[in-house]
Structures are given as structure tokens and as C-alpha cells.
C-alpha positions as CSV (number, residue, x, y, z in Angstrom):
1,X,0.0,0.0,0.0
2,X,3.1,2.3,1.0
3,X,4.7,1.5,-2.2
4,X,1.6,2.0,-4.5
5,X,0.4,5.8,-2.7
6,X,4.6,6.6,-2.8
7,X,3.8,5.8,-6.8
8,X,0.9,7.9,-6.9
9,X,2.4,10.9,-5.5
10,X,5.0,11.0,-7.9
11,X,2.9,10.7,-10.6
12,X,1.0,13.9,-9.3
13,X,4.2,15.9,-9.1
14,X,5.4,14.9,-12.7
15,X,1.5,15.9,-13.8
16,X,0.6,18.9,-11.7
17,X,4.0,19.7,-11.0
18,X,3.4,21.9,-14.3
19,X,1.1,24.9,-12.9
20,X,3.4,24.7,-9.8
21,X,6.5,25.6,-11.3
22,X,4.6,28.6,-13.0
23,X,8.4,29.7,-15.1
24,X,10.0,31.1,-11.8
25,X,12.4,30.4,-8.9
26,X,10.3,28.6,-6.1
27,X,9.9,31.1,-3.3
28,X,10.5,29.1,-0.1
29,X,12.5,30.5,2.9
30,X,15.0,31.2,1.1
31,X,14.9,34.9,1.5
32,X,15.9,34.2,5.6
33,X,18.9,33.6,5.4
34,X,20.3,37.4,4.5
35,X,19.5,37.0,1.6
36,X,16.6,38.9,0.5
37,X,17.3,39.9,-3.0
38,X,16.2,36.3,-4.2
39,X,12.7,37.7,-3.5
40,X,13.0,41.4,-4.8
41,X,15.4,43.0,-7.5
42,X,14.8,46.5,-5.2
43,X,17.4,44.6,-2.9
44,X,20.5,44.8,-5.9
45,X,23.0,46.5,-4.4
46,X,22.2,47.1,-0.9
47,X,25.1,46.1,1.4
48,X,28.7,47.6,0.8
49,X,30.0,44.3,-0.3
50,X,29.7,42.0,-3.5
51,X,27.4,39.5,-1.9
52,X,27.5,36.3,-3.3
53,X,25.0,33.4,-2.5
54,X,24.4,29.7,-3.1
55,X,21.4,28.3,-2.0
56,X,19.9,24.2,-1.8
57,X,16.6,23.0,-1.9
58,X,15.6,19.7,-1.3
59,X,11.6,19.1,-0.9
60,X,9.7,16.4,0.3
61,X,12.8,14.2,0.9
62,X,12.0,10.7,0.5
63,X,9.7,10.8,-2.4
64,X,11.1,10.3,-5.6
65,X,11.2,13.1,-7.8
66,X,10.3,15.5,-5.6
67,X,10.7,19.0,-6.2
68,X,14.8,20.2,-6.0
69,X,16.1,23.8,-6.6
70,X,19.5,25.1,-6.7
71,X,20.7,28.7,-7.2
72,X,23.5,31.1,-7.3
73,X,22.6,34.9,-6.6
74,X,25.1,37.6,-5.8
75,X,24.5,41.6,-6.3
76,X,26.5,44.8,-5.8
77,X,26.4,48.4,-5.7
78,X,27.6,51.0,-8.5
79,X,28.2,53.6,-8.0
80,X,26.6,55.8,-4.8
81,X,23.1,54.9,-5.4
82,X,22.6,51.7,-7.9
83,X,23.0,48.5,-7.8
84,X,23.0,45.3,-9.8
85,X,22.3,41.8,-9.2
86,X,22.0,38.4,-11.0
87,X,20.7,35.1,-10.4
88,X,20.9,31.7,-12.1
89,X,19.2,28.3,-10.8
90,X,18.1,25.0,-12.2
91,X,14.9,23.5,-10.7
92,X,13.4,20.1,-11.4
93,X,10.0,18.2,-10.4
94,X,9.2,15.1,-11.5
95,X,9.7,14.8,-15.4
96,X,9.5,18.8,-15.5
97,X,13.1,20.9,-15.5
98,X,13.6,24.3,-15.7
99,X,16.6,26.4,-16.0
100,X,17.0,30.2,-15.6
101,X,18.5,33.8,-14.9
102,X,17.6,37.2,-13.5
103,X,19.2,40.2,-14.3
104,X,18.6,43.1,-12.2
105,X,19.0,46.8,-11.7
106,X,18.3,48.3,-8.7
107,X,18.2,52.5,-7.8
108,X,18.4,54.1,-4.5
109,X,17.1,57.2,-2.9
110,X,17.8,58.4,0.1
111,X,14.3,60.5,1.6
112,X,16.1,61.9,5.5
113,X,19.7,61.1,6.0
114,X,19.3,62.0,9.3
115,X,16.0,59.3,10.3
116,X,18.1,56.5,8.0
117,X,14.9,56.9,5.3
118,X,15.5,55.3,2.1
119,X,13.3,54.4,-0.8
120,X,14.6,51.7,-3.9
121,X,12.8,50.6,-6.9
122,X,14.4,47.8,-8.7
123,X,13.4,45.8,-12.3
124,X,14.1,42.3,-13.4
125,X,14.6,40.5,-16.6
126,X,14.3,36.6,-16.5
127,X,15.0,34.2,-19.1
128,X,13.4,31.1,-18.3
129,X,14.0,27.6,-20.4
130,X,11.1,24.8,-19.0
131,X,11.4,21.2,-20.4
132,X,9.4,18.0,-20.1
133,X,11.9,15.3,-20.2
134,X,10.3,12.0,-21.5
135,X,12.5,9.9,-21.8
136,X,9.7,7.8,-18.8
137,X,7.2,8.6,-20.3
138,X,7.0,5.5,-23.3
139,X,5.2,2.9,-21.1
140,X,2.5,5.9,-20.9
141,X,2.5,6.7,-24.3
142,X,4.6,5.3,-27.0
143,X,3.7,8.0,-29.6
144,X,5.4,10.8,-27.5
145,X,9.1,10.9,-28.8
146,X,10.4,14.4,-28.0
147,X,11.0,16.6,-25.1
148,X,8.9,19.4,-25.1
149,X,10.5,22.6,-24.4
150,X,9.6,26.5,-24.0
151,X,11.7,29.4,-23.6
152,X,9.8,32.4,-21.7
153,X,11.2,35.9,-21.3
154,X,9.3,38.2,-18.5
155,X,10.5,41.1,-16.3
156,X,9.8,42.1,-12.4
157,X,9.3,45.2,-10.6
158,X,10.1,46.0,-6.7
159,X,9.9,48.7,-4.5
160,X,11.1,49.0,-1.2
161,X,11.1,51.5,1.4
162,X,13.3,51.8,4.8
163,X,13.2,53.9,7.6
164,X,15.6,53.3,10.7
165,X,15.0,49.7,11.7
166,X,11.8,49.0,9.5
167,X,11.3,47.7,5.7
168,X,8.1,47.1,3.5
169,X,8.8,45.6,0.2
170,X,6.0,45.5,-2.4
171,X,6.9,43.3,-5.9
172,X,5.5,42.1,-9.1
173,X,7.2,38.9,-10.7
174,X,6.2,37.7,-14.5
175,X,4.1,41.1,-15.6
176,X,3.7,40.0,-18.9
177,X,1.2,37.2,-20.0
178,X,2.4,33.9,-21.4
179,X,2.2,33.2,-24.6
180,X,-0.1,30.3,-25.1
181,X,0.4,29.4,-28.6
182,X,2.4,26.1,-27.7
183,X,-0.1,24.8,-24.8
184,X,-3.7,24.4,-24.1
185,X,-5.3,27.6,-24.1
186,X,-8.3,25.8,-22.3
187,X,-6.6,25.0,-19.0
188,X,-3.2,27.0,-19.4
189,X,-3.0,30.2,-17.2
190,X,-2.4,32.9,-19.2
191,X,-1.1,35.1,-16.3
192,X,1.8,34.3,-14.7
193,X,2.0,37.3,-12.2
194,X,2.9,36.8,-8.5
195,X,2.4,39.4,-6.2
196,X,4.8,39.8,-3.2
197,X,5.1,42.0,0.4
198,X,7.5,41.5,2.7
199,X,7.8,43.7,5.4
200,X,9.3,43.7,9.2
201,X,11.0,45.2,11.8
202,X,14.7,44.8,14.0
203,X,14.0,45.9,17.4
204,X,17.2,45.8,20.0
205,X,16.3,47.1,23.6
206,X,19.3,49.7,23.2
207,X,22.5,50.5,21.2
208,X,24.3,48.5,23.5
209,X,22.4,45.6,23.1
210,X,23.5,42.5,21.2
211,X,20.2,40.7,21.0
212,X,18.1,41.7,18.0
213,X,14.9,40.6,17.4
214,X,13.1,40.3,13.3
215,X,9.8,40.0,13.3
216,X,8.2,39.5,9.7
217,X,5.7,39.0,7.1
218,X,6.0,37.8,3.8
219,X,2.7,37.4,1.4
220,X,2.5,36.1,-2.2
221,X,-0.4,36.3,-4.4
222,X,-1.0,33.6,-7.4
223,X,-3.4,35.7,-10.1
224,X,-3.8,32.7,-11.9
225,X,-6.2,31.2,-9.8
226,X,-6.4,33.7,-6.6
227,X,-4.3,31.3,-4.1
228,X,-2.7,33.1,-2.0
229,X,0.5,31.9,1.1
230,X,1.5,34.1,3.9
231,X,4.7,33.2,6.3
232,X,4.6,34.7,10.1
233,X,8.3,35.1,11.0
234,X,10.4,35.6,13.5
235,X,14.4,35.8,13.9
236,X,17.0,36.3,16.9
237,X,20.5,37.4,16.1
238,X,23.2,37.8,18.8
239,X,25.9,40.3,17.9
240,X,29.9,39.9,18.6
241,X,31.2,42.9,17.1
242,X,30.5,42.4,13.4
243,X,29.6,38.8,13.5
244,X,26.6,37.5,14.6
245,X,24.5,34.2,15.0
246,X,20.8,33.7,14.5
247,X,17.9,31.4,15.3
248,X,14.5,31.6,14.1
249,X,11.2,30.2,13.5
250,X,8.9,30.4,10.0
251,X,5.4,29.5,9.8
252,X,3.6,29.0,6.3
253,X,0.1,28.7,5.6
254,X,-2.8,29.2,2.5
255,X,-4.6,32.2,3.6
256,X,-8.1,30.2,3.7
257,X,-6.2,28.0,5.8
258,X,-4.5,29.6,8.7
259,X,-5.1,27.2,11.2
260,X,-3.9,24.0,9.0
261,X,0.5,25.4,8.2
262,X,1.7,24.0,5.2
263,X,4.8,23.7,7.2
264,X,6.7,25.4,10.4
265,X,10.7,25.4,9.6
266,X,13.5,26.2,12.5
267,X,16.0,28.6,10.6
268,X,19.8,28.9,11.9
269,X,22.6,30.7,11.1
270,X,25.7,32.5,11.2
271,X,28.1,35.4,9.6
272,X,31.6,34.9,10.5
273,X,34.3,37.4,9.1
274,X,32.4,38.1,5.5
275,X,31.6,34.2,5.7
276,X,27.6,33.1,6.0
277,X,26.6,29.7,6.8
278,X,22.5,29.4,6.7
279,X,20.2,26.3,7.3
280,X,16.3,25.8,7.9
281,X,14.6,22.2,8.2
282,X,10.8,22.3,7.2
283,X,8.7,20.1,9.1
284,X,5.7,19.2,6.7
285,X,2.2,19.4,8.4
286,X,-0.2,18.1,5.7
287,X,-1.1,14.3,4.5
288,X,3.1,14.0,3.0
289,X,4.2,13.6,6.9
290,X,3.8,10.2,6.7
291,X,5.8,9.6,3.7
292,X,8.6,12.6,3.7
293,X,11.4,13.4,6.2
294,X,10.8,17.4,5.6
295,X,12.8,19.5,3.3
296,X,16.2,21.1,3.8
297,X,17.0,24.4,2.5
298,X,21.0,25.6,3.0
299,X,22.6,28.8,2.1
300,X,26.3,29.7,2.1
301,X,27.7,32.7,0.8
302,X,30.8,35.2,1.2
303,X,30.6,39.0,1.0
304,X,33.6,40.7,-1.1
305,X,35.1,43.5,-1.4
306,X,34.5,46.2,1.1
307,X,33.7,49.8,0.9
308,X,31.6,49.9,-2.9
309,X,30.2,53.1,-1.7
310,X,29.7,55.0,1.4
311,X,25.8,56.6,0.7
312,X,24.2,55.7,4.2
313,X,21.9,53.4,2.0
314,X,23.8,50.8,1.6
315,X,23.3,49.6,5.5
């Protein structure tokens, strides 16, 4: 019975997998572990380092084919008020691959100096390649010979606005429609568009203090069909000097569902010298439990290059 619902399940991802993927990076918890600019292009650039970031995804472990992401992301400023950012990842699920890259451009404003107010509007470009492999697909049908392959071009927009310890960021991903002429214009979406906030706030008791504590929100909206997640987090980082260590908690739900988590995930880390070590272990609440040990999500990275610019901004 195990073996025949283990079967099932797979078969669902390779199927369904296809409106899940939606031509974009899978937005996870990625975006915890200082590394924000995975989830807006407004981010590019902020920082006085080249930060560079290579992030793991491993869902569902213990089901075959289950979703697995990997990406590379690293930004810096030019100049006193711009920045620039790229990312590249390859993502598979079930029979379904994609492979992509964003290219971003980030500007900077600074509203009060004196209050630390900033405002920053970013833009994407992605270039997205999404493939069905079939090479297990002849004992379905032998008349399918060929992978079937798309390449989708889209842009994003991001704003993002700071002031002292708190940030809102507001962000469209995939603003232009898909072009339908290679699918089923019955049940294909036609909009791609995901809409995301993410806002919070680092409180510290004093300047003196080393414990800081993150609340945050992050919300993303599916137009395709109106779904809609929201994650409740909430992050402690203990300073020594310019290196710090952090533990935290994220908690994921549909928003007609708040009582019933997709998941809650423990989130560690640390930045040592320019060095930044990130890990977070979701623990799967739905009908998977049985059949998954969770998924793993790591993030290592290494900031480069000191002193890009000194605009206030950058912090």
C-alpha cells in the first residue's frame, strides 16, 4: 500500500508539477537567510559588499522526484546609489526541469539622512527555459518521442522602502502574460504574475544591546487562480562585534487556511568574518508527513570586497 500511494504521489508531481513551477524560482525561505534579493530586485545592491549566495533546496525528501532547486545569486552596488544583481538556478520536479537567470537593476534614494529613510525601486529581466523530459514517459505513451520545451522571457518590478530599523517591500514577478500558442489555451493560465510584500521590523532594547529581534511578514499572491501563502516570521541574532549568530522560526500557511500550516521550519545561522553559513529544516504538516522526512533548505555565501560606496543606504 506504502509503495503503491509513494507511486501515486510521484505521478501527481510529474502531472501537476506543471502549474506549480509557474516559469520562476520557487519562493521558499530562502529569503531568511540574508538574503533577500532572491525575493526582490529593489534589494540589488544594498550592502557595501559583492554578496555572493548559493542556496539548496531539497523538498519532500524521501519521495522520488520531488521537487529540488538550486541557485547562485550575488549583487552589488555601483556607484553611490545603484545597484546590480543576478541570479541563475536549475529546478526540477518530477519529469519537469527548468533552468533560468535574472538580471537586475536596482536604484536608490535616500528620503532623510538624518531618520536613515530610504526608498529603492528595482526591475528584473528573467529568461526562463522549462522542459518536459520524457524519456519515462514510453510505457505511458509510446507516440510521445520528444522533449517538449519553452523558452519564456518576463521582467519584475520591486519597491522598497526603509526607515531606521523597519522595511516594506511591495513586488510584481512575471508582468507579462504567457504566450499560449504552444499549450492548451483551455486549461493553461495565461497570467503568470505573482504578487509579493515583505515587510518587518529589527528591534534591539538599546544600542548596546546584542540581541536583535526580526519580526516578519512575507505574502504572495498567485493571479492565476487567486491562491494566496502568507509566512509569520520571526528571527533572533546575537551580535559579537561584526559577527553575529541567528535562530529563528517560519510559519507558512494558504490564507483560507491559517489554522492548517503548510509547514513550520527552524532557521539557523551565522556570519563569520564576510563568511555566512544558513540552514532551515521544514517540518511538513499536511497528508506528505507520513511519507517525507521534511525539506532542507541551506545557504552559504561570502561578501567581497568592502567599501563599494559609502551613501548611508547601503546599511
Amino acid at each position: 500500500m506504502r509503495t503503491k500511494l509513494i507511486t501515486f504521489v510521484t505521478v501527481f508531481l510529474a502531472v501537476f508539477g506543471l502549474s506549480g513551477q509557474e516559469l520562476t524560482l520557487p519562493q521558499l525561505s530562502q529569503y531568511l537567510a540574508d538574503n533577500p534579493f532572491v525575493m526582490s530586485p529593489s534589494y540589488a545592491g544594498i550592502g557595501d559588499h559583492v554578496k555572493i549566495r548559493i542556496n539548496g533546496l531539497t523538498q519532500w525528501v524521501g519521495i522520488k522526484d520531488a521537487p529540488d532547486t538550486q541557485s547562485l545569486a550575488a549583487d552589488m552596488r555601483i556607484g553611490e546609489q545603484s545597484g546590480l544583481g543576478a541570479i541563475l538556478y536549475n529546478d526540477s520536479n518530477g519529469e519537469t526541469k527548468q533552468r533560468g537567470a535574472r538580471v537586475s537593476f536596482a536604484h536608490h534614494l535616500t528620503l532623510d539622512r538624518y531618520d536613515d529613510e530610504f526608498l529603492s525601486f528595482g526591475l528584473s529581466y528573467n529568461f526562463n527555459q522549462f522542459r518536459i523530459d520524457i524519456e519515462n514517459f514510453d510505457a505511458l505513451d509510446p507516440s510521445v518521442t520528444d522533449d517538449r520545451a519553452t523558452t519564456n522571457h518576463n521582467f519584475d518590478v520591486g519597491a522598497l522602502y526603509r526607515k531606521d530599523k523597519f522595511y516594506f517591500s511591495l513586488n510584481i514577478s512575471n508582468i507579462i502574460n504567457k504566450n499560449l500558442a504552444n499549450f492548451n489555451e483551455i486549461y493553461e493560465p495565461n497570467a503568470l504574475r505573482n504578487y509579493y510584500a515583505y515587510t518587518g521590523y529589527r528591534y534591539t532594547k538599546n544600542k548596546n544591546s546584542r540581541l536583535e529581534i526580526e519580526p516578519s511578514i512575507f505574502f504572495q499572491l498567485f493571479e492565476s487562480d487567486g491562491r494566496s501563502v502568507t509566512d509569520l516570521n520571526v528571527k533572533f541574532r546575537w551580535y559579537d562585534f561584526e559577527d553575529y549568530y541567528y535562530a529563528g522560526v517560519t510559519y507558512r500557511f494558504l490564507n483560507d487556511q491559517i489554522g492548517d500550516p503548510l509547514y513550520v521550519a527552524p532557521i539557523i545561522g551565522l556570519k563569520k568574518n564576510n563568511f555566512y553559513f544558513g540552514y532551515s529544516y521544514q517540518i511538513i504538516l499536511n497528508e506528505i508527513l507520513g511519507y517525507s522526512s521534511g525539506t532542507h533548505v541551506i545557504t552559504l555565501g561570502v561578501d567581497l570586497f568592502q567599501g563599494l560606496s559609502n551613501c548611508r543606504c547601503t546599511y
